[in-house]
N, C-alpha and C positions, 0 to 999 in steps of 0.2 A: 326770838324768845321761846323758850320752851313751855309746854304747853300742859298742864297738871291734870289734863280730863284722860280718864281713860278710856281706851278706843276699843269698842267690839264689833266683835268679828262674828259674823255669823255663816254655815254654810252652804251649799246651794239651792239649799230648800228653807235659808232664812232661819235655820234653829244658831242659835248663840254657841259659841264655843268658846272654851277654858282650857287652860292647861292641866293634862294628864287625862283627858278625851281621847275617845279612839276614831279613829275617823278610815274611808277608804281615799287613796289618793293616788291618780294616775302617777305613774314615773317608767321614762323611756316606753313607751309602749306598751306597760304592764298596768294592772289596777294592783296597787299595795295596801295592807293593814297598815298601819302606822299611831303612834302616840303622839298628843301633840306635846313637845316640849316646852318652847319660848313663842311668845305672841308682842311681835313688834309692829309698829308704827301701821304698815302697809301690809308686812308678809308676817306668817306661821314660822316655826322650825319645827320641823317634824323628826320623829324617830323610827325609821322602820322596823320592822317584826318580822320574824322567821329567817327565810335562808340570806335575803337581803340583808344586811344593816350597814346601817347608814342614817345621817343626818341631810334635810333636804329643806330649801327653802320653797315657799309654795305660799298663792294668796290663798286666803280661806274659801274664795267662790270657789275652787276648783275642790273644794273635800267633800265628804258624806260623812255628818256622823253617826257613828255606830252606837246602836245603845243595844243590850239584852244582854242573857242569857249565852247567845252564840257565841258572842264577840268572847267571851269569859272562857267558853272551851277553847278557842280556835288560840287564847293567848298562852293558856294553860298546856294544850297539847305540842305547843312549836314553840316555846321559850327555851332556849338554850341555859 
């Protein structure tokens, strides 16, 4: 049976997160900026930023999200 409650996701410092959030999120060995795209059942989809791009699936514990000021320039100076 499917299930009508919606599931959140919070990350690993316990703050809630939503779609179109910025978060930091390890990939291969790297820490990445990323947006979150789609939030499913279990996992995230995420969207990388800068020289990476890419779409990447990922639980929420593993993110940090980003809020400020910073995240703003850092999106603004490396958006293609």
């Amino acid at each position: 049976m499917a299930s009508t409650e919606q599931v959140v996701h919070v990350d690993c410092l316990s703050r809630p997160l939503k779609e179109g959030d910025c978060v930091a999120v390890a990939h291969r060995n790297q820490l990445m900026i990323a947006v979150v795209k789609k939030l499913h059942n279990k996992m995230i989809t995420v969207g990388t930023l800068g020289t990476y791009n890419g779409t990447y699936k990922k639980y929420a514990s593993e993110c940090a999200l980003l809020e400020g000021p910073e995240v703003s320039m850092f999106i603004l100076k490396n958006r293609k």
